[in-house]
N, CA and C of each residue as an Amber inpcrd file, in Angstrom:
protein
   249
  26.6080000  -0.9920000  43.9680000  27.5590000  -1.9190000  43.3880000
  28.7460000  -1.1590000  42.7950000  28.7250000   0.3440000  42.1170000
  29.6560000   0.8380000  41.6990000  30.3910000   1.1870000  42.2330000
  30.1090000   1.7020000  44.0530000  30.5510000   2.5710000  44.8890000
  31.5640000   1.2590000  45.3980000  31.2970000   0.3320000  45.7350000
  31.9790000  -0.6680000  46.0220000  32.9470000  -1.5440000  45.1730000
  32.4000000  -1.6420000  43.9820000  33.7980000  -1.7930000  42.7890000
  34.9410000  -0.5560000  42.7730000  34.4330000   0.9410000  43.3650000
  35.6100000   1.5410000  43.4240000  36.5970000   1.8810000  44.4690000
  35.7420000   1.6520000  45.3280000  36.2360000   1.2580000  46.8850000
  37.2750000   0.1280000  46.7280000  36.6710000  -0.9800000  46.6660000
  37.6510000  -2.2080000  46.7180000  39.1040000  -1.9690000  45.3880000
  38.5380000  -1.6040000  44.6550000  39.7720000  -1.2710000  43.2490000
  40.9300000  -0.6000000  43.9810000  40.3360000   0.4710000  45.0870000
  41.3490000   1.4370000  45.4790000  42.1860000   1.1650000  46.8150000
  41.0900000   0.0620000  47.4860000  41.3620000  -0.6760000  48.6720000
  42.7700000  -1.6470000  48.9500000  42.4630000  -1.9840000  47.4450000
  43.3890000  -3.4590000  47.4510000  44.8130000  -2.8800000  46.8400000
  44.6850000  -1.8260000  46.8400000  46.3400000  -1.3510000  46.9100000
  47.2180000  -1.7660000  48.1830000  46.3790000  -0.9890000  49.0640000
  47.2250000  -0.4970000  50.3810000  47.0130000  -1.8810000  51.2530000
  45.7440000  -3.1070000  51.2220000  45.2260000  -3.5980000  52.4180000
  45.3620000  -4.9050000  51.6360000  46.0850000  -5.6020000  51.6210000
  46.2540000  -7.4050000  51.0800000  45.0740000  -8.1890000  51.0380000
  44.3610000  -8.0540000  52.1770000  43.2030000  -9.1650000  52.1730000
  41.8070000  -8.6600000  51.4360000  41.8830000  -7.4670000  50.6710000
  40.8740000  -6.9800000  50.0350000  40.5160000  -8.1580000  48.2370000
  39.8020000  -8.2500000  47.8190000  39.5900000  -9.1590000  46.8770000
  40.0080000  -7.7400000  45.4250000  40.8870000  -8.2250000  44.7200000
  40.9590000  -7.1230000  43.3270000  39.3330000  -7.2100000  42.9880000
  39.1550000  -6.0160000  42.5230000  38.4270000  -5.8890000  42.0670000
  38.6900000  -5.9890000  40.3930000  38.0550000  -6.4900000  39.0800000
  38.9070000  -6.7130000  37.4060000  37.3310000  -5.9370000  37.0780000
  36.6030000  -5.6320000  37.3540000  35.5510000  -5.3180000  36.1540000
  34.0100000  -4.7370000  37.0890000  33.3850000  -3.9560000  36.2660000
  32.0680000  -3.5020000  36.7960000  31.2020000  -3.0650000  35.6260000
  29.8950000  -3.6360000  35.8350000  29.3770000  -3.9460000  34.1540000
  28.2460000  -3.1610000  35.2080000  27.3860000  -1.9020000  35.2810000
  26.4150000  -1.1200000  35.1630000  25.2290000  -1.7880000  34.0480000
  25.2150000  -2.6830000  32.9810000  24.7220000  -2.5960000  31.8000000
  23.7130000  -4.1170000  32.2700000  22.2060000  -3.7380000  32.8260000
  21.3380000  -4.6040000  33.0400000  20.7590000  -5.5470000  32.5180000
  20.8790000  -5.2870000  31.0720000  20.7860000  -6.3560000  29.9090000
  21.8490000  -7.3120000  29.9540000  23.0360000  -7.7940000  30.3960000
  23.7910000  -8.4150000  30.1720000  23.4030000  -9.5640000  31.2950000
  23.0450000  -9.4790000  32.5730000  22.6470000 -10.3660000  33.5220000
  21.4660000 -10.4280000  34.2870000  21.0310000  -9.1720000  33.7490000
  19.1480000  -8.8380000  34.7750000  19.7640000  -7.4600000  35.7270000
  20.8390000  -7.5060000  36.2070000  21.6860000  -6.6400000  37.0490000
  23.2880000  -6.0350000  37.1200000  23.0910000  -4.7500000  37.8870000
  25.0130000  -4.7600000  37.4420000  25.4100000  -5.6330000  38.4350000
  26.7550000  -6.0080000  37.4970000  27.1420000  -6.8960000  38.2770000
  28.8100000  -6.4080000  38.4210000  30.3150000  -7.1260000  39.5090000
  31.2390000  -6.4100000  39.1310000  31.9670000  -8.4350000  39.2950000
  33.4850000  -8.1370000  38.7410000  34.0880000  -9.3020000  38.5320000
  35.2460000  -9.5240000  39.5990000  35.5740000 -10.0210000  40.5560000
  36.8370000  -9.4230000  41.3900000  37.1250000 -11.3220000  41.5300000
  38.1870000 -11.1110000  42.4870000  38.8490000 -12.2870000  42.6810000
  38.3510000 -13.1040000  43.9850000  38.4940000 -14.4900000  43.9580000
  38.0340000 -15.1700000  44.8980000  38.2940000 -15.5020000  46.1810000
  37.8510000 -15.1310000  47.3080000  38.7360000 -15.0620000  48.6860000
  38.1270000 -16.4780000  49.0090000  38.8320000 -17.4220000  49.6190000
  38.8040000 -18.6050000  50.2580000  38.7230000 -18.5010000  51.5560000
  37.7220000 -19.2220000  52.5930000  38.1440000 -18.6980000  54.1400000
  36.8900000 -19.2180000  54.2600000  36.3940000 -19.2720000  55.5640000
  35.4370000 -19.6510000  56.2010000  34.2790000 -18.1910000  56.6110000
  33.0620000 -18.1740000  56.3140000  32.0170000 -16.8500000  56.6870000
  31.0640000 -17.0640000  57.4090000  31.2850000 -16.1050000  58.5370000
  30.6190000 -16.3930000  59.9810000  29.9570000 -15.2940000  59.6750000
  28.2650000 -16.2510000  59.6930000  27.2430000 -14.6840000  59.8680000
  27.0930000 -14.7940000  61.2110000  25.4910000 -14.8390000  61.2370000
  25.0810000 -15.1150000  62.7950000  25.1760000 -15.8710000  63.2160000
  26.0010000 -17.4000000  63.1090000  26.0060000 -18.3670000  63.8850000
  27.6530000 -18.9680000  63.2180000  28.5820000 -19.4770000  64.5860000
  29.2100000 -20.1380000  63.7470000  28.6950000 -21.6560000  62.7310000
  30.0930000 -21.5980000  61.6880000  29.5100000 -22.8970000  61.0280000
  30.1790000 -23.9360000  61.8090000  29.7630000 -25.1120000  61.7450000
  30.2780000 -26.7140000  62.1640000  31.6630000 -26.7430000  61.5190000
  32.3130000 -26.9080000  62.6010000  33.7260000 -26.9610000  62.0810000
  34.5250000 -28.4120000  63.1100000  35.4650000 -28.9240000  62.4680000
  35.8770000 -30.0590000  62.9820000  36.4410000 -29.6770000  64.6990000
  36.9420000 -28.8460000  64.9190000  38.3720000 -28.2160000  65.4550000
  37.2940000 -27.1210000  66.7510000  36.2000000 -27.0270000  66.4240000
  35.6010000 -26.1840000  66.7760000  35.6210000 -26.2620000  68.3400000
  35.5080000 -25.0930000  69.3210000  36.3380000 -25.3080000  70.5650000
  36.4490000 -23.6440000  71.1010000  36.7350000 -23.4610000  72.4410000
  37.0100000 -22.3960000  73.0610000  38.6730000 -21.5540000  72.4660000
  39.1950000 -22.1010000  72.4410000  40.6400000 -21.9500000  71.4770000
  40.5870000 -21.7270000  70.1520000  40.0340000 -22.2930000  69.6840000
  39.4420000 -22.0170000  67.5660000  38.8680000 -20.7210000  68.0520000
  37.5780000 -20.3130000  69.0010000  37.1100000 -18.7920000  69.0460000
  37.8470000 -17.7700000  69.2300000  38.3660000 -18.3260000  69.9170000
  39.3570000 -17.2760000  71.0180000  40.2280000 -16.5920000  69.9010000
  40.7240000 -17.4930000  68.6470000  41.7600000 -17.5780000  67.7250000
  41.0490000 -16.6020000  66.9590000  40.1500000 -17.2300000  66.4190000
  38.7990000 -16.2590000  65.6390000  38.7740000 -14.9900000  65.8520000
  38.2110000 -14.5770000  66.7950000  37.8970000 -13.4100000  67.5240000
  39.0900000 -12.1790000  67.6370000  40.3770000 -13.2280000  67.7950000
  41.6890000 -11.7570000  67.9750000  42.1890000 -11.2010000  66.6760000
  41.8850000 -12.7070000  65.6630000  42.7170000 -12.6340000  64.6600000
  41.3600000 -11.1580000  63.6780000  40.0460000 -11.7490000  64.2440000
  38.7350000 -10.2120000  63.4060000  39.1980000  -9.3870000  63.8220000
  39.9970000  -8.7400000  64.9520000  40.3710000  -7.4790000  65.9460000
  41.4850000  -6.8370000  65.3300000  42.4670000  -7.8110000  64.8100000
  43.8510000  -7.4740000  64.5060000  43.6040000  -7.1870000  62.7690000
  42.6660000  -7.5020000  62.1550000  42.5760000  -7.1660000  60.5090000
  41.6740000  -5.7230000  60.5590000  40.7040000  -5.8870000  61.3390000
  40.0060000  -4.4890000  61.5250000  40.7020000  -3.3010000  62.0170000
  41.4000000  -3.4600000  63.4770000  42.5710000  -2.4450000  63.5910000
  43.3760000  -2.6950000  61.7070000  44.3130000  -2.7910000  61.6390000
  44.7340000  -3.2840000  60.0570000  43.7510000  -2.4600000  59.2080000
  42.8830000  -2.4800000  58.8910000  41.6730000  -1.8640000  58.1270000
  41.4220000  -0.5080000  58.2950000  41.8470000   0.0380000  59.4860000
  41.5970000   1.1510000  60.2310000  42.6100000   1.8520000  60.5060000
  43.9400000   1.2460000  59.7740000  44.7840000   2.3730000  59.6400000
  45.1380000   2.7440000  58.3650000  44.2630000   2.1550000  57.2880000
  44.6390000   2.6470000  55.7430000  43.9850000   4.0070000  55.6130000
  44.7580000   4.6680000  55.1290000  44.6650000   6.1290000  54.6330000
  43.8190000   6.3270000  53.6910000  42.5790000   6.0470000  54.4280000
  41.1610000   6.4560000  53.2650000  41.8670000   7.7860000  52.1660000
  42.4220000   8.3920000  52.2630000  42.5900000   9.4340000  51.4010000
  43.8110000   9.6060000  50.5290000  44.2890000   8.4200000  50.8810000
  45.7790000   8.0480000  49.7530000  45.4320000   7.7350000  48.0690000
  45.3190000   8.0820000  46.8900000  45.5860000   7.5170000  46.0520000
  46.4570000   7.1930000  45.6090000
């Protein structure tokens, strides 16, 4: 959880669609677990299956699919080593 509150803290400089990261509480007494505080991304989350969607269709995938390709390239050109 820490490694990833500092990841994303450092992420969301360079890469827009990363969620801020505001807080990382290590301290197990406060919730049972650490926990960290970041901001809320809105969007639709495709695990293993899509979800039921109104619109849903060969064209909605197709849309899907280029637009995961084009944020990951995007993702994959931030300069892991920039602070």
């Amino acid at each position: 959880m820490q490694r990833e509150f500092r990841v994303l803290l450092k992420l969301h400089r360079h890469f827009s669609l990363t969620p801020r990261s505001h807080l990382y509480c290590g301290d197990e007494r406060i919730i049972g677990a650490p926990f960290q505080v970041m901001d809320r991304r809105h969007g639709i989350v495709i695990r293993n299956r899509m979800p039921l969607l109104e619109a849903d269709g060969p064209e909605l995938r197709r849309r899907i699919s280029e637009m995961m390709v084009d944020v990951l390239a995007d993702l994959h050109v931030v300069d892991r080593d920039h602070r």
